[in-house]
N, C-alpha and C positions, 0 to 999 in steps of 0.2 A: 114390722120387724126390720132392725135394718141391716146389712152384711154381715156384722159380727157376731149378732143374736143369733143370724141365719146360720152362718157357718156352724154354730155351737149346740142349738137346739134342731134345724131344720134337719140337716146332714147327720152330726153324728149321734144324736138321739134318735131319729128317725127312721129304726134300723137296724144298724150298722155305723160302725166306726170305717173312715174309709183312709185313715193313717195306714194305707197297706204296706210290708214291704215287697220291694222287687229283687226276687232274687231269682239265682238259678236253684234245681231242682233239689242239688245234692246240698247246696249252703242256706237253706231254709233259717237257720237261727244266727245265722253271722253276719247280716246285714241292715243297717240303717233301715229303719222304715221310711219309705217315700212318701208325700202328700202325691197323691192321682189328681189330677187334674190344674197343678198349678201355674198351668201356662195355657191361656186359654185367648181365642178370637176376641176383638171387642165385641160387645152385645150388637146385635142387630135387628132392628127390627121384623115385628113378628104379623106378616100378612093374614087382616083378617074381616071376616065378610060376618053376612046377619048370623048365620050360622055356621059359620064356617073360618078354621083358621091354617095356615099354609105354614111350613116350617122346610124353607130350603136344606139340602144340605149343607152348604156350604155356610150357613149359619146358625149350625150347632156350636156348641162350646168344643176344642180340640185343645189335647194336648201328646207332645211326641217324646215321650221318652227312650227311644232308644229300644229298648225288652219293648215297650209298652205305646203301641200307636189308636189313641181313642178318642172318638167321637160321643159326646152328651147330648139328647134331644133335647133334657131338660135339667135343672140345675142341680148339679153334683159335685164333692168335691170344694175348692175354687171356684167354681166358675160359678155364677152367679146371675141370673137376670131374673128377674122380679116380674118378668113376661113369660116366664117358660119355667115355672114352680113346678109344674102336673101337667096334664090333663082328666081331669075327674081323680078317681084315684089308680089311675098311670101316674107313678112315681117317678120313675128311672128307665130310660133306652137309653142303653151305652153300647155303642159298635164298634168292639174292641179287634185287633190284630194284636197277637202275642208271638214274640220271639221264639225260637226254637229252644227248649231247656228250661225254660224262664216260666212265671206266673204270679201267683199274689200270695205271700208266706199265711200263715195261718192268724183268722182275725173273727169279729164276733156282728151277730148278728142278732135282730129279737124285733118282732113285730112288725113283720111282712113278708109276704110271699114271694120269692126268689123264682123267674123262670129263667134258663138257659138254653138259649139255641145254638151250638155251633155250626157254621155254617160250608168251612173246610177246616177240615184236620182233625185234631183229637186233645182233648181236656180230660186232665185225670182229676178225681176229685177226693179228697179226706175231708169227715165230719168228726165232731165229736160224739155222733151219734153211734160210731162204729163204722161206717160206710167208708169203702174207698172202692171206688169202678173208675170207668174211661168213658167220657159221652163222646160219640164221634158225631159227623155230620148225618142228619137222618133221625138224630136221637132229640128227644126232649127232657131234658128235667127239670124238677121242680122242689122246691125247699118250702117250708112252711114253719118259719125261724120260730115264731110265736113266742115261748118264755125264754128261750135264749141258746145261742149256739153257735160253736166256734167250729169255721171250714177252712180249709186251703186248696188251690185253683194253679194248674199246673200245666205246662204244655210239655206234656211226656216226649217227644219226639226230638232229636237233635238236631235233624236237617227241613223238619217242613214247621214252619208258622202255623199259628193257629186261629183263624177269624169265629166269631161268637158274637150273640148279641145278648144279651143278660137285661132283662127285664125285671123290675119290683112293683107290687102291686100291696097300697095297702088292704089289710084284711077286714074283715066284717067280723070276727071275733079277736079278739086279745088274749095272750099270752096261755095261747093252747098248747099243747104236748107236741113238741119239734115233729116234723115229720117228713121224711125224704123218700121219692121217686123216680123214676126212668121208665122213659117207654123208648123201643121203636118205629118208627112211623110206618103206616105200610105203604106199599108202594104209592107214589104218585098218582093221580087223578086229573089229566089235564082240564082246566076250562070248569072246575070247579068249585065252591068253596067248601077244603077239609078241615073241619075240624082235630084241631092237637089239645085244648083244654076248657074247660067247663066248670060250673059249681059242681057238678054230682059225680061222685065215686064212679059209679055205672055207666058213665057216658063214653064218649068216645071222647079218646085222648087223655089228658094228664087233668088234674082237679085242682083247685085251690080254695081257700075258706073266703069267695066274694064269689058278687051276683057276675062275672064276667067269663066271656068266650073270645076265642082266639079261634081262625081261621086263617090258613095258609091257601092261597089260590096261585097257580100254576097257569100264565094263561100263553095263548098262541097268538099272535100280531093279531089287530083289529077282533080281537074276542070280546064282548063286553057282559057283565054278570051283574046279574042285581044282591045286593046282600040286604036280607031281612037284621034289622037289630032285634035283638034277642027279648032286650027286657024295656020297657018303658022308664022312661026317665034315663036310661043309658046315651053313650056316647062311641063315636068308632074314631080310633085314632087310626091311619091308616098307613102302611110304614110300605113301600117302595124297598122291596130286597134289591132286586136284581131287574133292568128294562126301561119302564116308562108306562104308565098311563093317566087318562084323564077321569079327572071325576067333580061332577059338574062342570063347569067350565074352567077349569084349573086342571092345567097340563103338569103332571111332574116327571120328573126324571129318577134316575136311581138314590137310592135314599134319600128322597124330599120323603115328604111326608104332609097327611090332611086329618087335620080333624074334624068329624062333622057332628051337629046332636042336632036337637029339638027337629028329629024324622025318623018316621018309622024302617025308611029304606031310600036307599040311593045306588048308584049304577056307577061300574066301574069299566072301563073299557082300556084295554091294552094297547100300546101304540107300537109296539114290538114283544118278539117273546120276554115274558115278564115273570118274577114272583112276588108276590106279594101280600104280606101280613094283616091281616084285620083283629087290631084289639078291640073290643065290646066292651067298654065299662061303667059303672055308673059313675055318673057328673057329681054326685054329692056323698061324699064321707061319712 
């Protein structure tokens, strides 16, 4: 497929339309839609072992609008590289900072699962499902677009920004009945891995319609934790919040990022106080 096709079928079929506009909070329908991401890094090569591949920070796709300061793992948008399509189906990590007042006007979305993390501050959220709340940092939510649904994403706050990492995962069913959630996380657990979402309604943390798990670990300098993968034939993308550690022999820093597969388990070790994301998902759609 080549750029054009990508842009047209990859991105805005696959999802979401990501023509968002940027506006502030009160002028929702008075402004140009912006293209997100049309100003992006050159491609950079993508570090990668028998089983294992290395995705620096500093070569993600970026783009700096002004309201809008974001970071792509993988290709969204603009940005484009033909090495960093997914991982399994991990779609989308975007590490966005939003302006104070500002967010993404109201846009559509359909056939994938939508997580949000904020990481500081506070995002207010409208569906057309009915729903409108406030995720703060601590909170999880989760969308499950399925046959189709229109939201808008908003940083309520005048004076503080709002940082977020907003994840899409494609689903393991199609064009199921929209469905939106929020949890609170409960307190921290240092030095170990807590689960925030899972396939099963009943589990701990937030659900989505695929075989994958997400673990948040909290660790303290020189802490190191083995993580079991969950399901066979899965994959663990490993996202560096906040810190530094190694895993295998590959040292990362704060938002690099690792993906590993074909193992049942691998050891994470901190190399200062750290957090750090573990997505679980399967390698094959």
């Amino acid at each position: 497929m080549d750029r054009k096709e990508f842009l047209k079928k990859g991105i805005l079929s696959a999802g979401a339309a990501v023509a968002i506009g940027a506006v502030g909070a009160q002028a929702e329908s008075e402004k140009t839609p912006e293209i997100v991401g049309s100003n992006h890094i050159p491609n950079q090569p993508v570090i990668m072992k028998e089983n294992m591949l290395i995705h620096k920070a500093a070569t993600r796709g970026h783009a700096d609008h002004g309201w809008l300061n974001t970071w792509h793992s993988f290709s969204f948008a603009n940005y484009y590289n033909a090495e960093r399509m997914n991982f399994g189906v991990l779609r989308v990590l975007n590490d966005d900072w939003v302006a104070p007042g500002r967010g993404f006007s109201t846009h559509p979305h359909d056939n994938m699962e939508i997580i949000t993390i904020p990481l500081n501050g506070d995002l207010e959220h409208k569906d057309s499902m009915g729903n409108g709340t406030i995720i703060k940092s601590g909170d999880v939510q989760v969308m499950s677009a399925g046959s189709g649904i229109y939201h808008s994403e908003f940083n309520p706050n005048g004076d503080v920004p709002v940082e977020l990492l907003q994840i899409w995962v494609f689903p393991n069913k199609r064009n199921v009945t929209p469905r939106y959630d929020q949890i609170t996380l409960p307190a921290v657990v240092r030095n170990t891995w807590q689960q925030i979402l899972s396939p099963n309604p009943d589990d701990t943390g937030v659900w989505i319609h695929q075989d994958a798990w997400f673990h948040i670990g909290t660790l303290d300098k020189d802490q190191e934790l083995e993580y079991q993968v969950k399901r066979q034939g899965n994959g663990v993308y490993a996202f560096v919040i906040e810190g530094g550690a190694i895993i295998g022999d590959e040292t990362l820093a704060k938002r690099d990022a690792a993906g590993i597969w074909n193992t049942t388990s691998f050891k994470v070790k901190a190399t200062e106080s750290s957090r750090i994301l573990l997505m679980d998902v399967p390698m094959k759609q």
